[in-house]
N, C-alpha and C positions, 0 to 999 in steps of 0.2 A: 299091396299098395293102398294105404290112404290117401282118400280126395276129400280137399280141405276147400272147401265152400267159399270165395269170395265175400265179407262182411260186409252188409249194406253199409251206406254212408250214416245212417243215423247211426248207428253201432258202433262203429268208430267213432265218433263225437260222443258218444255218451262212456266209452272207456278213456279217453284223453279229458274228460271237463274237468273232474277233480285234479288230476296232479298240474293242468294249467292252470284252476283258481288258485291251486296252492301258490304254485309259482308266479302269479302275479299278484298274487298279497302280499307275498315276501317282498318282491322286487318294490312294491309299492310300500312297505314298509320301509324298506333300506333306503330307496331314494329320500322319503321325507325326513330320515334322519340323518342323514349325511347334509340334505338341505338347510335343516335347521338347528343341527348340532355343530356336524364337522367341518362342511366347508364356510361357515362365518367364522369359526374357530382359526384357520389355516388361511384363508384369501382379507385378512382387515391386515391394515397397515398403520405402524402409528407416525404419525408425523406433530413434532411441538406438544409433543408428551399428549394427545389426543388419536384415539384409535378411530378409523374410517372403516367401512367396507366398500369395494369397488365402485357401487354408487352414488356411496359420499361423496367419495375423491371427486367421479367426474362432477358431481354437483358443488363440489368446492373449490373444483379450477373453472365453473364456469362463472363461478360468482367474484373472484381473484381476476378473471379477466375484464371482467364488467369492469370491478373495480378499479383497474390498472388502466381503462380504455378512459375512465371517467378522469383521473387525474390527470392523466397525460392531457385530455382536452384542457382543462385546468392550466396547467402548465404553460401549453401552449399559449390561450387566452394571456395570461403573464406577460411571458416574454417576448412573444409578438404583439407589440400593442399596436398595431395597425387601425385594430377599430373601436381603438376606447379616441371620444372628440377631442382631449384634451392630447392626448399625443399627435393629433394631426392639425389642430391649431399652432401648436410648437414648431411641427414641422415647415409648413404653410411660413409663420415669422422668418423663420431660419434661412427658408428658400426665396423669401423676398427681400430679405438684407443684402447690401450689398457685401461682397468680402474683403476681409482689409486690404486685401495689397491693391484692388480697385481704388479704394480710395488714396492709396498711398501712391498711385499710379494718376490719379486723377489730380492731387496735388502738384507732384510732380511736375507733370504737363505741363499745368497753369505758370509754376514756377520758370518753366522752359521757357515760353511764349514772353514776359516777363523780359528776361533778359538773357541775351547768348551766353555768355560765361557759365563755365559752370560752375556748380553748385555755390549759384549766389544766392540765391535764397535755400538756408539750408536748415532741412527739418531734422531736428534732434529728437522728438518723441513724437508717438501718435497713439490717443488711446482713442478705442472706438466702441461702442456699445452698442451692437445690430439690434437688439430688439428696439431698443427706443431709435435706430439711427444717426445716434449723438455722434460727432466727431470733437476729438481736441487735436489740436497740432501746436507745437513748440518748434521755436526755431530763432534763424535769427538771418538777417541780410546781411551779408559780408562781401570784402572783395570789394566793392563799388566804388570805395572811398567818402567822399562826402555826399555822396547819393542816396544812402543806404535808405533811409527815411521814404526817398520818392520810391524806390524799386516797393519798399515796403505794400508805399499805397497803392502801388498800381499793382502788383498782386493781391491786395488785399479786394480792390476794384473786380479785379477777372472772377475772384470766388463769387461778388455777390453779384453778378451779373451770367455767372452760371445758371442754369433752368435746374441743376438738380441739387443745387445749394439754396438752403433758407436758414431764416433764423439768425444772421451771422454778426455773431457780437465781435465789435472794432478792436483790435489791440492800442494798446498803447505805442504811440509816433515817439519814440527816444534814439537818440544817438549817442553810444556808449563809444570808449573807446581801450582796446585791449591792443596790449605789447605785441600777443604773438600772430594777431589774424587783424589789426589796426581798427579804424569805425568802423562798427556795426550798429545794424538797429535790432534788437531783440524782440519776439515777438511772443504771444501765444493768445490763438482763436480758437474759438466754438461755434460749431455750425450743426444744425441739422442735414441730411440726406431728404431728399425725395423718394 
């Protein structure tokens, strides 16, 4: 029977250091050429006829998003124009105008007060322009008979003695007369709003 001596430790370390240098030269070889041959070869991608490697791409969707976040602000800005002054002067006008049928209601009224019959005084157009708050109205007294002229003026009276009628240019006092509705007196005023 041979007895086989346990090997120091340095002994062992000094029969395994060559074939570990070996083998991690090698390994260290292969990894840097697989590095910088194979896998740039095999991991780039081309996208719009331009080839990327992995940290192109994420560096070119981060700048794609930049760029997509800045238009949309853009965009935004556009079609929301809330905070350009000129869209909120606009607005400001719009929402201190009165609206037409207000005034065609506030006509109306006067018309009512005016005289019970209806529709003796009778408006056939109304053009209105809210920004300046111009009003026109056309129309004509009918129905009344040989009145038609005073119902005239005394409606004409209630407009300018409204608090939110100014401006109010007089119509012409005629007494016309037609077959199918008999005297009338035709009108058409202009007046500003308040």
């Amino acid at each position: 029977m041979i007895l086989v001596s346990p090997l120091p430790p340095w002994a062992i370390l000094q029969r395994i250091a060559v074939p570990f240098a070996l083998f991690s030269s090698v390994l260290t070889v292969l990894l840097l050429a697989s590095t910088l041959v194979v896998l740039p070869r095999f991991t780039r991608v081309e996208v719009n006829d331009t080839s990327y490697s992995a940290l192109e791409l994420q560096q070119r969707r981060a700048e794609l998003e930049a760029h997509l976040a800045d238009l949309e602000r853009k965009r935004d800005q556009l079609v929301l124009a809330t905070n350009i002054p000129l869209y909120r002067t606009v607005k400001e006008r719009k929402n201190a105008a009165a609206p037409p049928l207000a005034v065609w209601s506030l006509l109306k009224d006067l018309a009512k007060s005016v005289v019970t019959q209806n529709d003796a005084v009778h408006l056939s157009s109304l053009r209105y322009r809210p920004q300046e708050q111009q009003v026109e109205a056309s129309g004509d007294v009918r129905f009344c008979g040989p009145r038609s002229m005073t119902v005239l003026a005394e409606f004409v009276e209630l407009l300018t003695k409204n608090e939110r009628v100014t401006g109010l240019s007089r119509p012409q006092f005629i007494r016309e007369v037609d077959s199918a509705i008999g005297p009338h007196s035709p009108f058409t005023l202009s007046f500003t709003l308040k």
